[in-house]
C-alpha positions in Angstrom: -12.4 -2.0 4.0 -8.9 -2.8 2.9 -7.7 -6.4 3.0 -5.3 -7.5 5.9 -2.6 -7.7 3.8 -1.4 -5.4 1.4 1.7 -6.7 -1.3 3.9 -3.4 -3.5 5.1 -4.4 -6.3 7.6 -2.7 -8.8 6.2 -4.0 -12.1 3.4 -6.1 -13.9 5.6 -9.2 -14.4 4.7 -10.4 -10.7 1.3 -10.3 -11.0 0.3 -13.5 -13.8 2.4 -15.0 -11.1 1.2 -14.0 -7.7 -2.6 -13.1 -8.3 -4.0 -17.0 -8.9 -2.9 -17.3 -5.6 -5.4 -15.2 -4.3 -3.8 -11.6 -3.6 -6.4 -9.4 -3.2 -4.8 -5.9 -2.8 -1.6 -4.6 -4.8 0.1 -1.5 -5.3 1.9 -0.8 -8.4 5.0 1.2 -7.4 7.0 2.0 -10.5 10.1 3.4 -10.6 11.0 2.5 -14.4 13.2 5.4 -15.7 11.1 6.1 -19.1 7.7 7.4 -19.3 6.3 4.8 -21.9 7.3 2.1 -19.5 6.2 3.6 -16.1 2.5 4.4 -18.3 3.1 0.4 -19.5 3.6 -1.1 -16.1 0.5 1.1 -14.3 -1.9 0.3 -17.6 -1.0 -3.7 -17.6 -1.3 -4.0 -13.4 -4.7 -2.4 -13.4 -5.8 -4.4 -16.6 -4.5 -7.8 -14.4 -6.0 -6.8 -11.5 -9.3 -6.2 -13.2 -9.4 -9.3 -14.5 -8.6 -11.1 -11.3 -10.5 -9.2 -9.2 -7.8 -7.8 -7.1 -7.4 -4.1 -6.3 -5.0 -1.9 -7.7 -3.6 0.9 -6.0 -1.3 3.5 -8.5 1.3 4.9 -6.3 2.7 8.4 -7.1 1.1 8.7 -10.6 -2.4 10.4 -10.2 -2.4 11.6 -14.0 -1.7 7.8 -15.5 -4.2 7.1 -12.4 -6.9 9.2 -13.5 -6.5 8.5 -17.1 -6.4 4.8 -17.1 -9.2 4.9 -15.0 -8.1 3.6 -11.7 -10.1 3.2 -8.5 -7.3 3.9 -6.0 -4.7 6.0 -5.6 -1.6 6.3 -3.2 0.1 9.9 -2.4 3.4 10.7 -0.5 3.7 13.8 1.2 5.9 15.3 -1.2 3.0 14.4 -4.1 0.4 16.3 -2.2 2.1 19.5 -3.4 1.4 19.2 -7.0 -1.1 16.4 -6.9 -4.6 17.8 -8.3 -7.0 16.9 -5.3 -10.1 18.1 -7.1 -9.3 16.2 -10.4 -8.6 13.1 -8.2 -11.9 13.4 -6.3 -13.9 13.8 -9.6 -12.8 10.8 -10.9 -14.1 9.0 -7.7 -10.7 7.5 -6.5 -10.3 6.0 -3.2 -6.5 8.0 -1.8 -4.2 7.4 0.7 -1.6 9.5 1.9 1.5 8.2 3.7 2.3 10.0 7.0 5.4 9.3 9.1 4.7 11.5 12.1 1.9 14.0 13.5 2.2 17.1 11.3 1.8 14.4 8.3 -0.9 12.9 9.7 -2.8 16.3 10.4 -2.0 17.3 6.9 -3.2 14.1 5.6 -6.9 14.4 7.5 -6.8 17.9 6.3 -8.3 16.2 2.6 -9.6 13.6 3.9 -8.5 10.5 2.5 -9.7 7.2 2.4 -7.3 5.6 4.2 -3.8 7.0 5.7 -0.6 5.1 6.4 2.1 5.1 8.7 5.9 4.1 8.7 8.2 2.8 8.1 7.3 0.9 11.3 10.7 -0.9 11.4 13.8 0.0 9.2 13.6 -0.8 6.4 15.6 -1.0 2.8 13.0 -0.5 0.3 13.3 3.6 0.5 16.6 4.9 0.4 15.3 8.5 2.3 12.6 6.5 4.5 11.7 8.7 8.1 13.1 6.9 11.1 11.4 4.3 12.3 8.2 5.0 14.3 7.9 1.2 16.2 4.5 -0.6 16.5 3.2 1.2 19.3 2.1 4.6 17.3 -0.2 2.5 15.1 -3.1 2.7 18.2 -2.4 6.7 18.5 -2.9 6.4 14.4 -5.9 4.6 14.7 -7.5 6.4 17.0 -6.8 9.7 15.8 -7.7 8.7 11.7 -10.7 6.8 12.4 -10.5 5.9 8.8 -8.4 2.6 7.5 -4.7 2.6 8.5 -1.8 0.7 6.7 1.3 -0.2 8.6 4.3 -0.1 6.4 7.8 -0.3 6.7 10.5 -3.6 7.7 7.3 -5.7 7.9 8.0 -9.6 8.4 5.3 -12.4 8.6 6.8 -12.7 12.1 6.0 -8.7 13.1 2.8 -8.7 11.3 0.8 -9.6 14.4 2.2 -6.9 16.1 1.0 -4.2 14.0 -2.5 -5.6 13.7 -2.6 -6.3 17.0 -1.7 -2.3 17.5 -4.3 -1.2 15.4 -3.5 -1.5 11.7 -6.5 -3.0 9.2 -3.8 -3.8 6.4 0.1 -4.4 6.4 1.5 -3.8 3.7 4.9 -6.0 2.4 8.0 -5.8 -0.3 10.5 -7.1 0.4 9.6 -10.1 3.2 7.4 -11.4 -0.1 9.8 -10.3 -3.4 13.4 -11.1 -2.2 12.2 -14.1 -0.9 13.2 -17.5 -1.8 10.0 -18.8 -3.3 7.6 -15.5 -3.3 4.9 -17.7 -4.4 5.1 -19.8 -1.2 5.7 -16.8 0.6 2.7 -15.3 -0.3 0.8 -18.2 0.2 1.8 -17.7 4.2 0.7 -14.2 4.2 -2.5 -14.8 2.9 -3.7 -17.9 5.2 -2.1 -15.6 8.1 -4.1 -12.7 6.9 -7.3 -14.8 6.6 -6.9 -16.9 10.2 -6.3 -13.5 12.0 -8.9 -12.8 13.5 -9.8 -16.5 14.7 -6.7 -16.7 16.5 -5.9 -13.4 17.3 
């Protein structure tokens, strides 16, 4: 099962400084311009992560995935087209697929995936071609249809993260409402006791 919350991250350096704090699931989304760097930042995450017992999820690159042997995997729809899905399931790694609306979501369940995802649920800045916004309300349709772990992504706040569990999602996952904020280690630290006391308040 995937943790309640669910932090992306665009390089190694915020790990040392967020994982003592108890983050327990992290995606490495790089978008450094040089292949050395982009191989760098996925090699040094997963090592962290090892070490902290956190999971690691590569986003995008299943070869550096594969070869640095990481346990998870995350796929756009645009990845699935030249992703190797055999080679991916040999090396026993847990995927998700991001889906944004039902012919996605039927494509995703086509390979069946460990978990899918759905968004952007609210607007939001961190994509710069992100699908509309889908609102909180599809998450239950989602869930029901997967019936497999779903992510709610997308203009997630520690405000709207009720919302989407409350709809159905098992994870949120968050950029931006931890990164850009003030103090991200304090920030963080909110997510996670929200995370934890969710379902004895909910």
């Amino acid at each position: 099962m995937l943790d309640r919350f669910y932090l992306i991250i665009d390089r190694a350096a915020w790990l040392p400084r967020l994982l003592p704090l108890g983050l327990k699931l992290v995606q490495i989304r790089t978008k450094a311009p040089d292949v050395e760097t982009r191989r760098r930042e996925i090699r040094d995450s997963l090592a962290l992560c090892k070490a902290a017992g956190a999971i690691c999820v590569v986003n995008d690159h299943w070869r550096e995935a594969i070869e640095f042997g990481a346990d998870w995997l995350h796929l756009g729809q645009e990845d699935l087209d030249t992703a190797d899905l055999a080679a991916i399931r040999k090396a026993g790694i847990r995927l998700g697929v991001s889906t944004a609306n039902r012919e996605e979501l039927d494509r995703a369940l086509a390979i069946d995936p460990h978990h899918v995802a759905l968004g952007p649920i609210w607007s939001t800045v961190s994509k710069d071609d992100a699908a509309p916004e889908s609102g909180p309300e599809l998450l239950t349709e989602w869930k029901r249809i997967a019936k497999r772990p779903l992510v709610a992504i997308g203009g997630i706040t520690l405000e709207r993260a009720p919302i989407c569990w409350s709809a159905g999602a098992d994870s949120v996952a968050v950029i931006s409402d931890v990164l850009s904020a003030a103090d991200p280690e304090a920030r963080l630290g909110q997510w996670l006791t929200a995370a934890a006391n969710w379902e004895t308040w909910a």
